[in-house]
N, C-alpha and C positions, 0 to 999 in steps of 0.2 A: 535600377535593379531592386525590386522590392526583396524584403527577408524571408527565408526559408521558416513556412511552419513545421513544427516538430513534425513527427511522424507518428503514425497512432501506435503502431509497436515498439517505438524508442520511448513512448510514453507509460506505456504499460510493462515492459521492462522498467521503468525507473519506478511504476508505481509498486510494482512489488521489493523490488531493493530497497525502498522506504520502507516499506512492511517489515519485511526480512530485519531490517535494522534496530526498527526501534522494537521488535518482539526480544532484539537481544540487549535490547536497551542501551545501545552504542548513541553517541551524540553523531552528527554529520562530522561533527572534528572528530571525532576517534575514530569512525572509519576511514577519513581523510588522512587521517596518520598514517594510519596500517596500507594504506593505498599507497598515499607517499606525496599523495596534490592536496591541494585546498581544499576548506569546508565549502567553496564554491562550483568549486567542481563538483565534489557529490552532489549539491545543490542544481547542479546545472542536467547531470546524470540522472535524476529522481522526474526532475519537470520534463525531462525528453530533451531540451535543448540540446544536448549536446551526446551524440553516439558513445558507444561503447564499445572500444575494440573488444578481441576474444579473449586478445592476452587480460587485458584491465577485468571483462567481464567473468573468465577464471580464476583474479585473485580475491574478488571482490564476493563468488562464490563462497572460496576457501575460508574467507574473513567469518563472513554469515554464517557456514556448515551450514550450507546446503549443495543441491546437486544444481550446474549451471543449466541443468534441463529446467529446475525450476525457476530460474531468475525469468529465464524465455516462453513460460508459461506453456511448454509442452505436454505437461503433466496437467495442466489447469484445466479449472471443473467450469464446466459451460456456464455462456454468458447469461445474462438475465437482464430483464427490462427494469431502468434504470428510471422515476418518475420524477426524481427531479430534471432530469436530461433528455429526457423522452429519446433515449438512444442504447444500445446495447453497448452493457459496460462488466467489465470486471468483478464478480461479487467480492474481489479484493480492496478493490476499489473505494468499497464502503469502509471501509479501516484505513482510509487515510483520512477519511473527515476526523477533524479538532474532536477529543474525549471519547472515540469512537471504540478502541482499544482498551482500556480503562476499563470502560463502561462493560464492556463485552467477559473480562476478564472478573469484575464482581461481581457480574450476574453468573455465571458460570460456576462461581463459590456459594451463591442459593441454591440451599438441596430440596428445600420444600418447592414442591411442584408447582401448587395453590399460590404461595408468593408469587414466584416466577410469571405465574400466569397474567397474578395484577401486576405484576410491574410491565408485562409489555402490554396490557392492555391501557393503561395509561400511559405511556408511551406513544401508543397508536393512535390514544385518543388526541392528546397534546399536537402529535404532527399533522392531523384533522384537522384540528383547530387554526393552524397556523397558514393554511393552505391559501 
């Protein structure tokens, strides 16, 4: 019997509950408190392994304050062409790559326009380079 791959919606549900999470700046343990299971389970919940009943998925809403329309991406804003994956993906998605968040949030505290413009133009240029 070979193993069950996640499922692309059990995955995209967890990838926004990692969003959700660390925008509140919860560890997987303090959500896994307030839930009542393991940091592994969240962990298991985020990668899609492992489903998420309604009831888990409404406390886990509650936790976040959010609506659990949004954990299920009903309210989500259309996909987009993803070029490292060459597959349509989540624009959420891109915030769960390592400093992705961070990054987004300092740039966001740049009011000059002119800055802003060089910093994603080096950026742009750098991921060019790296291709």
């Amino acid at each position: 019997m070979s193993a069950k791959s996640p499922d692309h919606i059990d995955m995209e549900v967890g990838q926004r509950i990692r969003i959700y999470r660390k925008t509140r700046g919860l560890s997987q343990t303090a959500l896994a408190d307030q839930l009542g299971v393991t940091f592994q389970q969240v962990q298991k919940y985020e990668n899609g392994r492992n489903r998420i009943g309604a009831g888990r998925l409404t406390r886990i809403a509650q936790v976040l304050d959010v609506p659990v329309a949004t954990l299920l991406g009903v309210s989500d804003i259309t996909k987009i062409k993803s070029s490292k994956r060459g597959k349509d993906s989540s624009p959420l998605e891109l915030l769960t790559v390592s400093g992705a968040l961070p990054l987004l949030r300092s740039y966001e505290r740049i009011n000059d326009g002119k800055i802003r413009r060089s910093i994603l133009d080096l950026v742009q240029s750098i991921a060019t380079l790296r291709r």
